[in-house]
N, C-alpha and C positions, 0 to 999 in steps of 0.2 A: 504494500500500500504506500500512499504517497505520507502518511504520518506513521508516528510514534510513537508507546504510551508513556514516554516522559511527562513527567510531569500531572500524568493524574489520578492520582493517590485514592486506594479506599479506606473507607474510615470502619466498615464494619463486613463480617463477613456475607451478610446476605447483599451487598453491594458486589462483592468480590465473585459471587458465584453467578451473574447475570447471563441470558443468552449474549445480549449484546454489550460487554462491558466497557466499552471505548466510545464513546459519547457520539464522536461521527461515525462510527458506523449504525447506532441508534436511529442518526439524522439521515444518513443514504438509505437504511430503509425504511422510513416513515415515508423519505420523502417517492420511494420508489410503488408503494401501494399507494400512496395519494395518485399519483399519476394513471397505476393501473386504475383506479377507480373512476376516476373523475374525467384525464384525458382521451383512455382509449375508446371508449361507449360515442364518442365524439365524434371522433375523426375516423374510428373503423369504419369498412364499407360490409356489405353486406356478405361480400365472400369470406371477409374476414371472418365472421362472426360463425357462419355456416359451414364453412373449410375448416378452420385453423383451432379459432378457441374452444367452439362446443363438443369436437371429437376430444380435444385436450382435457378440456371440464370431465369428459364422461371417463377417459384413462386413468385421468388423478381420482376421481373419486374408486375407480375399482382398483387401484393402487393401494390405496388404503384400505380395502377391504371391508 
């Protein structure tokens, strides 16, 4: 990555054990489902949604079981 965790210190252990415990990467991905959310429903065309995302949608969810 372009940083590094100099300088940011935890102060307790449930800080320390976070998924994301480096504050921008926190920020890269808030800011990466905001986008899925809000940009792509937008600007997708309709092949998009019909080709690409909904066959995706339906593999992740039988991915998980």
């Amino acid at each position: 990555m372009l940083y590094r965790e100099n300088g940011q210190f935890k102060t307790s252990y449930q800080a320390d054990q976070q998924i994301f415990p480096i504050a921008q990467d926190r920020y890269l991905i808030l800011a990466l489902i905001a986008a899925a959310a809000i940009v792509v429903p937008f600007i997708a065309s309709e092949y998009v949604f019909r080709a690409l995302l909904i066959p995706f949608l339906i593999l992740s969810l039988a991915a998980l079981g």
